[in-house]
C-alpha positions as CSV (number, residue, x, y, z in Angstrom):
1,X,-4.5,20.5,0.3
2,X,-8.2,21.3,1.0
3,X,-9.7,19.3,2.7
4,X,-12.8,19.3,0.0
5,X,-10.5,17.7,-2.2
6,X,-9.4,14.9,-0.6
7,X,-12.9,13.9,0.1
8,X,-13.7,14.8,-3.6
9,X,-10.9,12.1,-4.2
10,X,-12.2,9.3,-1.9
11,X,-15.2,9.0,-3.4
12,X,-14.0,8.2,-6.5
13,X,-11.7,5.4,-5.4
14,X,-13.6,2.5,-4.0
15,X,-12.0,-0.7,-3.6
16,X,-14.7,-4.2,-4.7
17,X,-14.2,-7.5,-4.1
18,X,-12.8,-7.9,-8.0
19,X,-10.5,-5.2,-7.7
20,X,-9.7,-4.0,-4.2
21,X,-7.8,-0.7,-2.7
22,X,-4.3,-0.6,-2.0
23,X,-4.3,2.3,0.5
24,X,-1.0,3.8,1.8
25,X,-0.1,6.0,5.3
26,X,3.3,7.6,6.1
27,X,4.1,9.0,8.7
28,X,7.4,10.9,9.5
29,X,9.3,7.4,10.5
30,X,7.2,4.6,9.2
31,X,5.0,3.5,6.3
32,X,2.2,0.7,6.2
33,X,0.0,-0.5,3.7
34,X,-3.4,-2.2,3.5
35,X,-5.2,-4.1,1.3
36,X,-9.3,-3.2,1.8
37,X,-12.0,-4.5,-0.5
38,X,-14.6,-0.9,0.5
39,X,-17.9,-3.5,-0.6
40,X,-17.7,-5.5,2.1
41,X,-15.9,-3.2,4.7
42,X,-12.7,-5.8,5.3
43,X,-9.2,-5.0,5.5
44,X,-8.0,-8.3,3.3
45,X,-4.5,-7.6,3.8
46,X,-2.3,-5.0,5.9
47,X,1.4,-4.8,6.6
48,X,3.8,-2.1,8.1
49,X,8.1,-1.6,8.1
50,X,7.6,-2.5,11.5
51,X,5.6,-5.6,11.4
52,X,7.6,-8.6,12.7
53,X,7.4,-10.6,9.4
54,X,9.8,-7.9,7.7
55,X,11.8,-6.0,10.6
56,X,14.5,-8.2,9.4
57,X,14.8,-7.2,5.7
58,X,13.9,-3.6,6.8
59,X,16.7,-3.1,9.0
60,X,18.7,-4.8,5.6
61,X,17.6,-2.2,3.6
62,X,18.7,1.3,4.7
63,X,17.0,3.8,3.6
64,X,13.6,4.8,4.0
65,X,12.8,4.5,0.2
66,X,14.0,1.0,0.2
67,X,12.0,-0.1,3.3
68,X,9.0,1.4,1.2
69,X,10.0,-0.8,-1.5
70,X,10.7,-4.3,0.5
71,X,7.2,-3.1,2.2
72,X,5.6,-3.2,-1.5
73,X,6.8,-6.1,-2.4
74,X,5.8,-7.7,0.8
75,X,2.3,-6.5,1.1
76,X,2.3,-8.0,-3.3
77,X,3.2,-11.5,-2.1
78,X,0.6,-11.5,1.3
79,X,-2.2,-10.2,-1.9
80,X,-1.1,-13.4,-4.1
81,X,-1.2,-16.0,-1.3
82,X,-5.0,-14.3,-1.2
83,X,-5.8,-14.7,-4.5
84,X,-5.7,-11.3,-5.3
85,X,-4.4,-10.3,-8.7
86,X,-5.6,-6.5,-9.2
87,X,-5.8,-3.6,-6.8
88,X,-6.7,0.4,-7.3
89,X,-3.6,2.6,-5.3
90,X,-5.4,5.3,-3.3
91,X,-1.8,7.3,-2.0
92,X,-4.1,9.0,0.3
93,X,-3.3,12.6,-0.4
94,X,0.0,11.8,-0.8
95,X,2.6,12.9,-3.4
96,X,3.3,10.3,-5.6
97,X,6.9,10.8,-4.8
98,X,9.7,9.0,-2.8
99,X,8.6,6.3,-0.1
100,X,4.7,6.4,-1.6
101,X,6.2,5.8,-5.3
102,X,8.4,3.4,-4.0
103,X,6.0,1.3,-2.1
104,X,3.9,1.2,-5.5
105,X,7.3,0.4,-7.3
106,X,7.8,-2.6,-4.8
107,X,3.9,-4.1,-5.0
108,X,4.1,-3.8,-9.0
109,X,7.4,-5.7,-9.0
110,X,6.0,-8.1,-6.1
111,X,3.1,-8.8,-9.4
112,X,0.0,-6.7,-8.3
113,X,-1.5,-5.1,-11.4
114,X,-2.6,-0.9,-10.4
């Protein structure tokens, strides 16, 4: 991907206090996820497969796909203790495809509206 078009991208996702951006990162072992209302420049909620809250259920789960999706789910329930009802997914460049579709499985069964 050029990189013209992934800034062509982020600039029309942008993440308000209403409505903020769910925004993924993979890497080649791990996958995290954060929660960032753009307006006021705040990461409102953030969580990774390695964060200590979820190791457990992680380690449960297997695959990487499935640690994407426990990931989701967590990173859903963390936005409803907030208050936070709504999101736009920004898969960063990514395929929507495996772990990234899988995460966004997770948060949508977790009760986050995209």
């Amino acid at each position: 991907m050029a990189k013209t078009q992934k800034i062509r991208r982020k600039k029309r996702l942008f993440g308000t206090p209403e409505r903020p951006r769910l925004v993924v990162f993979r890497s080649i072992k791990h996958i995290s996820g954060q929660i960032i209302d753009d307006a006021n420049q705040r990461t409102l909620v953030g969580a990774a497969d390695f964060s200590k809250e979820i190791a457990d259920a992680c380690k449960k789960a297997g695959s990487p796909v499935e640690v994407s999706k426990v990931l989701g789910e967590f990173l859903a329930k963390k936005a409803k203790e907030n208050k936070i009802e709504q999101v736009v997914f920004d898969r960063n460049g990514y395929k929507y495809h495996g772990r990234v579709k899988a995460l966004a499985d997770g948060a949508r069964e977790g009760g986050l509206k995209f």
